[in-house]
Residue, then its C-alpha position, 0 to 999 in steps of 0.5 A: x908600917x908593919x908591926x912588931x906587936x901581934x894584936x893591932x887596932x886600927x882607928x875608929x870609922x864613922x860608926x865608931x868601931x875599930x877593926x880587930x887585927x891578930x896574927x894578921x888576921x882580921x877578927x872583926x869590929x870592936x867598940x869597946x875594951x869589952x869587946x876587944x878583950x872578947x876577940x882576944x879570948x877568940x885568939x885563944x887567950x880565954x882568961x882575958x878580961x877588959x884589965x888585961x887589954x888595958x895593961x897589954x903590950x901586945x896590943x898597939x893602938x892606932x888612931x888613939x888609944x883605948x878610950x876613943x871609939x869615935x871617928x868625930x874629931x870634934x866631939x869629946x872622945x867616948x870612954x870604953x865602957x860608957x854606954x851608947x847614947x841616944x837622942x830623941x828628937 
């Protein structure tokens, strides 16, 4: 299905990142809002911050939408800014 929307991210993969699509192009894994406000400033978009990519149209999410950065449909959704957690065993 193409998109009318110039900026896609796609569903999160094992590790929980999520593929980055503008203009057709691939910029890369994002794992947080952070970082996907990070790609679109690469695109030219310099002044864009994390509210900027929560309010934008430009953007269609797929797989979920901007607060899951997890693949495991069991485990609860991870909010975009929370940090990573590790379990010491």
């Amino acid at each position: 299905m193409a998109s009318d929307r110039p900026v896609v991210v796609y569903p999160p993969d094992e590790q929980g990142g999520r593929r980055v699509r503008v203009d057709g192009t691939i910029l890369g894994l994002a794992y947080s809002v952070r970082d996907v406000a990070a790609f679109m400033q690469e695109a030219g978009l310099q002044g864009w911050d994390e509210m900027d990519v929560v309010r934008s149209a430009l953007i269609e999410w797929r797989g979920g939408g901007l607060d899951i950065w997890t693949s495991c449909p069991s485990s609860a959704p991870a909010l975009a800014t929370a940090p990573a957690l590790a379990t010491v065993i």
